[in-house]
MIPADREN-135550 format. One line per field, with one value per residue (C-alpha): residue number from 1; x, y, z. Coordinates in pm, 1 decimal, padded with zeros to 6 digits, always signed. Example, Ala and Ser with C-alpha at 12.3 -4.5 7.8 and 13.67 -1.06 7.14 Angstrom:
BEGIN
kollo	(1/2)
xx	(+01230.0/+01367.0)
yy	(-00450.0/-00106.0)
zz	(+00780.0/+00714.0)
***
This chain:
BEGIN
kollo	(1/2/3/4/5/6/7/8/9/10/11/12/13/14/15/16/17/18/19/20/21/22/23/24/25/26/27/28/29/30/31/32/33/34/35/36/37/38/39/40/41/42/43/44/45/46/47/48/49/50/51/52/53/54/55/56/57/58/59/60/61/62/63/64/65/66/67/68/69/70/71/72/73/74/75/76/77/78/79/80/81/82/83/84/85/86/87/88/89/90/91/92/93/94/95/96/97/98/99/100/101/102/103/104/105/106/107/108/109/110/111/112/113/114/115/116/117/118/119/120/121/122/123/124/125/126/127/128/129/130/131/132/133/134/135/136/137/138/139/140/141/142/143/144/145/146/147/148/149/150/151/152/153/154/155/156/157/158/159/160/161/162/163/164/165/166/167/168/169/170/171/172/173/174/175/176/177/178/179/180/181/182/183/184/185/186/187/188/189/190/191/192/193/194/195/196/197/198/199/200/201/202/203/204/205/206/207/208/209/210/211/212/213/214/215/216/217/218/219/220/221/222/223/224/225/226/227/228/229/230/231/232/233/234/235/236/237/238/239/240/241/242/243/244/245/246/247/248/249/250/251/252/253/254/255/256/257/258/259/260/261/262/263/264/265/266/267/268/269/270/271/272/273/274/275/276/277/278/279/280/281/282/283/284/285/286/287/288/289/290/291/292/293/294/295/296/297/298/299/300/301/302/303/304/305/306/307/308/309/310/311/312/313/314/315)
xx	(+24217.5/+24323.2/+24089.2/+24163.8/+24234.4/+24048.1/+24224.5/+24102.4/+24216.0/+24381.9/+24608.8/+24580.6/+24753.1/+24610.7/+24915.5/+24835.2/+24716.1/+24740.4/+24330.2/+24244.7/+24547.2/+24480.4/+24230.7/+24057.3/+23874.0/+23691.7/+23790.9/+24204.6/+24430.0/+24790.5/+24875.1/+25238.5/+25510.7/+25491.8/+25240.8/+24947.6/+24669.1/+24639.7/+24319.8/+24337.9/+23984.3/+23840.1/+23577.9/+23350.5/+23026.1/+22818.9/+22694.9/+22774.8/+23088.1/+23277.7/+23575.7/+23717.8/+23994.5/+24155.4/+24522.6/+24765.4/+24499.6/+24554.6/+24201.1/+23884.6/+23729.0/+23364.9/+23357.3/+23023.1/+23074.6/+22782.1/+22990.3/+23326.7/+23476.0/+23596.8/+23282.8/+23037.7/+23258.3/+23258.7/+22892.7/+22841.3/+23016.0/+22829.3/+22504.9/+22569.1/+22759.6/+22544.5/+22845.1/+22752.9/+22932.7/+23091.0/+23365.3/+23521.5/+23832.6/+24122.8/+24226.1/+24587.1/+24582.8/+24923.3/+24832.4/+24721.0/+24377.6/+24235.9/+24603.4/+24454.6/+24622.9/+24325.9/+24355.8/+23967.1/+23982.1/+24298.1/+24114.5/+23798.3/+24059.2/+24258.4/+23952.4/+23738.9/+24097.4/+24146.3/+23795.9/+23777.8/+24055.0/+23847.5/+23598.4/+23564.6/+23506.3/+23745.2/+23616.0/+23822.7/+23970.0/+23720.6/+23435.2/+23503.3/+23548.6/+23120.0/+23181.1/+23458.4/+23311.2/+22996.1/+23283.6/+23442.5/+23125.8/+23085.4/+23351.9/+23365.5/+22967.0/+22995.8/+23059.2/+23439.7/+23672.5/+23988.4/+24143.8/+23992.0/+24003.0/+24428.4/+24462.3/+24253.0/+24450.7/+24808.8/+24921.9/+24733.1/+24332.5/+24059.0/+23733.6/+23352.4/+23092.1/+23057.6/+23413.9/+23778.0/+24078.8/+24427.3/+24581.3/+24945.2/+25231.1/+25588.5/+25805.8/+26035.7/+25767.9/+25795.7/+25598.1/+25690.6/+25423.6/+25455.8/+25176.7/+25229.1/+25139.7/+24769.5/+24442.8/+24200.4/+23853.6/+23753.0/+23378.8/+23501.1/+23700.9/+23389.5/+23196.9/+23378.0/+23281.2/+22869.2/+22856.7/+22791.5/+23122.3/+23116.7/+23095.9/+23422.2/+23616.1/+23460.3/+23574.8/+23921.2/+23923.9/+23849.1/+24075.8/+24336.2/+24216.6/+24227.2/+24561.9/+24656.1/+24537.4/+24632.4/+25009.4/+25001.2/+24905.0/+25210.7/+25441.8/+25453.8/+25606.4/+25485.9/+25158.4/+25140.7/+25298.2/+25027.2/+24741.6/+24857.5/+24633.4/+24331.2/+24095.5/+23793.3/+23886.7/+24187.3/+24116.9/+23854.1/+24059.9/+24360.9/+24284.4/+24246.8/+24580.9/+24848.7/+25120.7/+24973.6/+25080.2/+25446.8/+25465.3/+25328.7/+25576.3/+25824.0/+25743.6/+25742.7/+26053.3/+26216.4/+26152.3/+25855.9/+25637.6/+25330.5/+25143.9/+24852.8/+24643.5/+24687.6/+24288.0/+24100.8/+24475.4/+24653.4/+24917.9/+25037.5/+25194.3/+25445.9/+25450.8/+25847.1/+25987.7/+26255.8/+26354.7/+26579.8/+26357.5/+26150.0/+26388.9/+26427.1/+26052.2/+26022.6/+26266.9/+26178.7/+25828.8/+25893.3/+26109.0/+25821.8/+25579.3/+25870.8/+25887.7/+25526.8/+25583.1/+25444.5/+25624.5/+25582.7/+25691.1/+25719.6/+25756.4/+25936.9/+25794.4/+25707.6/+25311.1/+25341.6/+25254.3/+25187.4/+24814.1/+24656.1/+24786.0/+24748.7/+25034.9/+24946.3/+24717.3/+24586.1/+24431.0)
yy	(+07596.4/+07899.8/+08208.0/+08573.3/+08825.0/+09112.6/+09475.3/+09784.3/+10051.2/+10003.1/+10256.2/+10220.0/+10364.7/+10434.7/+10589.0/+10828.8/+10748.2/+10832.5/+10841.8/+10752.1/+10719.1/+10937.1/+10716.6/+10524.1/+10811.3/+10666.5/+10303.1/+10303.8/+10413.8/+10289.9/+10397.6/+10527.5/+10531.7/+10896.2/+11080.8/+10885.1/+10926.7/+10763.1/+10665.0/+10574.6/+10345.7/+10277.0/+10057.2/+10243.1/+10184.1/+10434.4/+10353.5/+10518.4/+10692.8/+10937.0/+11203.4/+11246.2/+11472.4/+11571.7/+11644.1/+11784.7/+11965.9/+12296.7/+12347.7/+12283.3/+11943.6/+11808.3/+11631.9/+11500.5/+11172.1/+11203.3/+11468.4/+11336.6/+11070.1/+10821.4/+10880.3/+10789.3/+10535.8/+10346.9/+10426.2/+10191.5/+09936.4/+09944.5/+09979.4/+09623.4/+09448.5/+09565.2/+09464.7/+09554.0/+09823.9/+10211.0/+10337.9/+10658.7/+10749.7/+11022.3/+11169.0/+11269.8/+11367.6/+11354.3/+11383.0/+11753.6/+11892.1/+11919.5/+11793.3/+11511.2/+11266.8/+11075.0/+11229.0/+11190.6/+10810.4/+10757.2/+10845.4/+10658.6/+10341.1/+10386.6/+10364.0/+10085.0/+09900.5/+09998.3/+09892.5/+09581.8/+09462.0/+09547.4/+09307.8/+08922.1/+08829.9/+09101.3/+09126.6/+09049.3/+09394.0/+09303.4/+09284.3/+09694.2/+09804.1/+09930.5/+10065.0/+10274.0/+10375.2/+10530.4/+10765.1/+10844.8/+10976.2/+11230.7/+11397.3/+11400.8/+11350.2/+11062.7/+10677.5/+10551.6/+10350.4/+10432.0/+10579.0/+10366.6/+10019.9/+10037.5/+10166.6/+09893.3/+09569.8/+09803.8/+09870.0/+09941.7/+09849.0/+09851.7/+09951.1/+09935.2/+10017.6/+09661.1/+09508.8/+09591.3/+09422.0/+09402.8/+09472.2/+09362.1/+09611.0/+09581.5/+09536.2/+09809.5/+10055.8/+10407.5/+10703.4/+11096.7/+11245.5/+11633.0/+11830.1/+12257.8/+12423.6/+12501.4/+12386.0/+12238.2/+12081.3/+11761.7/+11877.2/+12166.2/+11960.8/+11787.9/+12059.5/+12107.5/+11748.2/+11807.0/+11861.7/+11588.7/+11465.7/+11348.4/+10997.8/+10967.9/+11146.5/+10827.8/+10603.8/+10749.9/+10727.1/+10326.5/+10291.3/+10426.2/+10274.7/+09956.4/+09998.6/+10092.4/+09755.2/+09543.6/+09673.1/+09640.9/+09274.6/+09184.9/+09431.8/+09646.3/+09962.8/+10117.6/+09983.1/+10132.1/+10481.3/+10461.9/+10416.4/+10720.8/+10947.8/+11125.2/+11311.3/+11338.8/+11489.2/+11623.9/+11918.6/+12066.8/+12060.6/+12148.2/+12535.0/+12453.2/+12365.9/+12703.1/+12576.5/+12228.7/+12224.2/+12318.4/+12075.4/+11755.2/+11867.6/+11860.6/+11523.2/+11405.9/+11587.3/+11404.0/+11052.6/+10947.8/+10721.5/+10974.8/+11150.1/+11390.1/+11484.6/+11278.3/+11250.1/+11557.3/+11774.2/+11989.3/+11747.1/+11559.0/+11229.6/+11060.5/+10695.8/+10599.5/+10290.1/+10304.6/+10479.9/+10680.6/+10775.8/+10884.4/+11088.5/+11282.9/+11339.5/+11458.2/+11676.8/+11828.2/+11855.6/+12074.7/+12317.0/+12364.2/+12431.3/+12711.4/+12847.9/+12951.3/+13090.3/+12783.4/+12566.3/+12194.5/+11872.0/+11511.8/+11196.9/+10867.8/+10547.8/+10182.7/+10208.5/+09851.9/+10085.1/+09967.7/+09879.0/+10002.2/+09865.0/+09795.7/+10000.1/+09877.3/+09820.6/+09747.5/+09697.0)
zz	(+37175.8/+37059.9/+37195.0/+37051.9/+37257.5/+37187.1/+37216.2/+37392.7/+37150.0/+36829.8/+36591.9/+36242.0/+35962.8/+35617.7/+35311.9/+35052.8/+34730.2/+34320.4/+34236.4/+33876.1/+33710.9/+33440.1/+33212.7/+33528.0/+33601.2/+33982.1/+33903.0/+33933.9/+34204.2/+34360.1/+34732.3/+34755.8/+35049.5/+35166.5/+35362.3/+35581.3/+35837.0/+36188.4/+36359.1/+36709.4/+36808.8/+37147.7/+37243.4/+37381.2/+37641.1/+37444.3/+37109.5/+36815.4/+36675.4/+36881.2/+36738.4/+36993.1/+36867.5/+36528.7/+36468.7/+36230.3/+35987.3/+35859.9/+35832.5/+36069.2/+36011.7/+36117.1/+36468.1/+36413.9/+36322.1/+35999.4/+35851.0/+35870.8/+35651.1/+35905.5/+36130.3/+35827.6/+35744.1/+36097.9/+36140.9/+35782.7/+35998.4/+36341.8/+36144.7/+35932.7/+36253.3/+36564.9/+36728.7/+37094.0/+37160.7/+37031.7/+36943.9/+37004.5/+36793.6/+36733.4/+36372.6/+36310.2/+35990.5/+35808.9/+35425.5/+35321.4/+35304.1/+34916.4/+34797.6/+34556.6/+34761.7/+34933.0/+35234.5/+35348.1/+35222.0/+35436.2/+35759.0/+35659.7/+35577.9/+35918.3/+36131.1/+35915.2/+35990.5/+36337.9/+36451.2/+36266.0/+36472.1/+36808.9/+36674.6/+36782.0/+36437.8/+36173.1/+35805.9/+35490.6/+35343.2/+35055.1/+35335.5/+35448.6/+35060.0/+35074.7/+35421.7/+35318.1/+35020.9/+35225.0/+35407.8/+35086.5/+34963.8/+35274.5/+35138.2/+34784.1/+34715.2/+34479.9/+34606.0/+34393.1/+34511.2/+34336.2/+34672.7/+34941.9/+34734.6/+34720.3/+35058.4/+35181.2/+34908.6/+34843.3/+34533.9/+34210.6/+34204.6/+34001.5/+34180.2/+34072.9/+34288.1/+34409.5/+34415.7/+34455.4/+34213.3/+34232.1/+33938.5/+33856.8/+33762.9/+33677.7/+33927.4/+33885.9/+33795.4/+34003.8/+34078.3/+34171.8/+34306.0/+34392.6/+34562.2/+34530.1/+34810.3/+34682.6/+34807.6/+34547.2/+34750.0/+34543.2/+34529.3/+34324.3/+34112.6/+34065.8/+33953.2/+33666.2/+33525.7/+33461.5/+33135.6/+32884.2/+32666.6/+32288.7/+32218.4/+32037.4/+32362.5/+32524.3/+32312.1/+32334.3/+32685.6/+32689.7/+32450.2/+32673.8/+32990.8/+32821.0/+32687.5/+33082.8/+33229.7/+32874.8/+32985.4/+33394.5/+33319.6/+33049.4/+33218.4/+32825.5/+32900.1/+32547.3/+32650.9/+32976.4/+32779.0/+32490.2/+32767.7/+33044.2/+32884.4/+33020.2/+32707.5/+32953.0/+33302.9/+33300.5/+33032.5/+33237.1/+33561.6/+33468.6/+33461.2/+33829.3/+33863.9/+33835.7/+33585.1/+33529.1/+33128.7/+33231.6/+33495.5/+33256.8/+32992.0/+33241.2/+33339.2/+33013.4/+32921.5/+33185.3/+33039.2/+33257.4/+33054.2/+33131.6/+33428.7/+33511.4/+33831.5/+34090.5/+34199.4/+34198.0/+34205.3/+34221.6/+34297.9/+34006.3/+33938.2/+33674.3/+33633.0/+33507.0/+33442.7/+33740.4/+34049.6/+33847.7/+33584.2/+33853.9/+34053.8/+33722.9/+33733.9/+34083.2/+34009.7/+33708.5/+33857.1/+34175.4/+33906.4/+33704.0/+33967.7/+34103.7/+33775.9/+33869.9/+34254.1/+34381.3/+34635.6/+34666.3/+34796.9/+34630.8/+34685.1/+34491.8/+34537.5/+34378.8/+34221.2/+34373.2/+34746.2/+35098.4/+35237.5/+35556.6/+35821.1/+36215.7/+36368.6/+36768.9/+37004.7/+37393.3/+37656.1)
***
């Protein structure tokens, strides 16, 4: 008979992420190969969650385990598991602070992950999707998915507030993503969103999300072109973003089949229809956000982006 050993400490990895994907406003998102957080776990003798430490931030983030992301997150966990013990953990944060790149939904992923594998009994992915949803919403004040649901499955998702998808997508299909050097907190990007919208900007919108998911699942290029449009969120934010209209048009100039705020921004993404359609993107991307002092970095990646993952553990 088989018996599992059970680990000590485990480190976890959680990538970055695209959030809503211009029409899936909190209901699509694809993780990309690029920038990630770590979360060390410990068992620990005293209940509860523990930070221990956090790492790599440019700006000061909440030790107390009901403020921070991963702590709410792993406190979800312990609350529905009772498993019999805590769990102290370390933060090394490696995707930017308010970059629109899921950077508080990659630490609550990396620890959900890294202390499911200290337990006798790990959940499905599926199983954390509510847990990491209740750390998501410490930091952005509303419980979506559409960064936490593909960093948990990889790849592109579709997220409700009850269940996580994957959702299919070309295979050759690329992103750039390029983040300026600019801080934009996601509860300000929020903000912006109260006000009712008109009915037909609605409709607009579903027509365009549907024309997103009608093209992911037959692979249609035109389809996935025709639905990369956002008419509800993305004209109120975009003031927040310095240069945003010359960096879309640069995108688009460059071939990509469409883009806009990655998440809450200011980074911004392109989907194209090949690495080197994307490489033009990228490219043409960081020149436009020079062209207004800012400086950036980017990224080129398949949409069709990694999962969380266990990177070690022991005793």
């Amino acid at each position: 008979m088989n018996v599992r050993m059970q680990p000590e400490w485990v480190l976890a990895r959680a990538p970055a992420s695209v959030g809503n994907v211009a029409a899936g406003f909190d209901l699509l998102g694809h993780t990309f190969t690029g920038p990630c957080d770590e979360v060390l776990a410990r068992r620990s003798t005293r209940p509860g969650v523990r930070i221990a430490a956090i790492t790599g931030s440019a700006v000061a983030l909440p030790r107390e385990a009901t403020r921070n992301t991963a702590g709410v997150a792993l406190l979800a966990l312990l609350d529905a598991l009772r498993p019999g013990f805590g769990i102290e953990i370390e933060i090394r944060k490696g995707i930017a602070f308010g970059a629109g790149l899921g950077g508080s939904a990659a630490s609550s992923v990396a620890a959900l992950v890294a202390a499911n594998a200290l337990l006798p009994e790990p959940l499905s992915r599926e199983a954390l999707y509510p847990h990491a949803i209740s750390g998501e919403a410490a930091s952005s004040g509303a419980r979506h998915g559409d960064n936490v649901g593909p960093m948990l499955l990889g790849g592109l998702t579709l997220t409700t507030a009850e269940r996580v998808l994957r959702v299919p997508v070309p295979p050759d299909l690329h992103c750039a993503v390029v983040h300026p050097h600019y801080v934009l907190e996601t509860r300000r990007a929020r903000a912006v969103l109260t006000a009712p919208y008109a009915l037909h900007d609605v409709v607009r919108q579903n027509a365009h999300l549907a024309q997103l998911l009608a093209g992911c699942y037959r692979g249609d290029l035109e389809l996935l072109r025709e639905g990369l449009h956002d008419v509800l969120v993305e004209p109120r934010r975009a003031p927040l973003v310095p240069g945003f209209a010359r960096v879309k048009q640069a995108l688009l100039d460059a071939g990509a089949l469409g883009g806009s705020l990655s998440g809450a921004g200011p980074s911004v993404f392109a989907w194209c229809r090949d690495v080197g359609s994307a490489q033009r993107a990228h490219e043409a991307m960081r020149a436009a956000f020079r062209a207004e002092g800012l400086d950036s970095e980017g990224w080129v990646a398949p949409v069709e982006g990694p999962a969380a993952e266990v990177v070690e553990c022991g005793s």
